[in-house]
N, C-alpha and C positions, 0 to 999 in steps of 0.2 A: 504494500500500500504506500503511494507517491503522500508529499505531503498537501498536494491541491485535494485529494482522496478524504486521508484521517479532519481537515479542516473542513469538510463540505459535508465529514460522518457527523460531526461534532457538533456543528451549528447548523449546515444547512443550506449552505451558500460553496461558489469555489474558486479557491485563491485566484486563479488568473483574471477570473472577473471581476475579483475585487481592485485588483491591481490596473486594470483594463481601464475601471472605472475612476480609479483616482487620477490617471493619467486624464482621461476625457473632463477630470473638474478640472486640474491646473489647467489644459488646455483652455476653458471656460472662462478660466480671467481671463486671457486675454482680451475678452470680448462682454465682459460684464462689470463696464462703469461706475465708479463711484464708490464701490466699495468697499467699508469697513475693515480689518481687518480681521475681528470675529465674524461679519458677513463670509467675506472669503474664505477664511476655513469653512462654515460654515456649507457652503456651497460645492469645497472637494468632496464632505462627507456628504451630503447629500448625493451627490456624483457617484460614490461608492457604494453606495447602500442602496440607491435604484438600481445601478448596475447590478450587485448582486442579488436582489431579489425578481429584476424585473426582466433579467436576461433570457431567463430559460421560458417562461409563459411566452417573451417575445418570438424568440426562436421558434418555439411550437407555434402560434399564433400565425407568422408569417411564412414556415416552412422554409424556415433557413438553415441550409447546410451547415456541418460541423467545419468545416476550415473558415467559417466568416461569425463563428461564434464570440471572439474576442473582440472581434473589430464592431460587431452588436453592442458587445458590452460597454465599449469606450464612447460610441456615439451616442447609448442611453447615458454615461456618464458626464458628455458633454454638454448633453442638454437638457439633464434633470432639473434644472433650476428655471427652463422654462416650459417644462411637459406639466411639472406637478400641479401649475395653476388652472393651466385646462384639464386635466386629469377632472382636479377636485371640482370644476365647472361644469364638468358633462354630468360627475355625479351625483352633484346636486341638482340638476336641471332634471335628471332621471327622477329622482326621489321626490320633487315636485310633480312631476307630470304623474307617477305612481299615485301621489294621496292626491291629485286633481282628478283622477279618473275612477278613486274611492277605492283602488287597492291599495291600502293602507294594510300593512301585515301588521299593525300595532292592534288596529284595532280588533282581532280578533283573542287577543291575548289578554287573560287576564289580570 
């Protein structure tokens, strides 16, 4: 067992993607003005942390071959900082349209 293996047994994530993804946040200054200093770290790790969670759904999702698996990873890490806002935008736009059309899964619960 490699050590991207025992790290990916262990948490659930794996090393190259994470590494993939930190690379795509420094990348990401260079292109995100203005920024704080705890903004920007702030912004590798978010880079990191979508990379390694959001790489493999991606993959599957779009039926991307394994030799373009890392370079997925670094361009979710480069642009985690501007996917997450529409992320959170579609799913709350969903979540409205859900209780506008009265399926509310709340309200069947007691």
């Amino acid at each position: 067992m490699n050590a991207d293996q025992s790290l990916g047994a262990f948490i659930g994530i794996k090393l190259t993607q994470i590494v993939a993804g930190f690379a795509g946040g420094v990348v990401s200054l260079a292109f995100l003005q203005g920024l704080s200093r705890k903004q920007a770290v702030l912004a590798v790790v978010v880079g990191c942390l979508s990379s390694a969670y959001l790489t493999d759904p991606v993959v599957y999702f779009f039926n991307i071959g394994p030799s373009l698996i890392n370079g997925t990873a670094f361009v979710i890490g480069l642009c985690a900082m501007n996917i997450i806002p529409l992320i959170k935008k579609a799913v709350a736009q969903r979540v409205e349209g859900r209780i506008a059309s009265g399926d509310d899964p709340k309200k069947d619960t007691p």
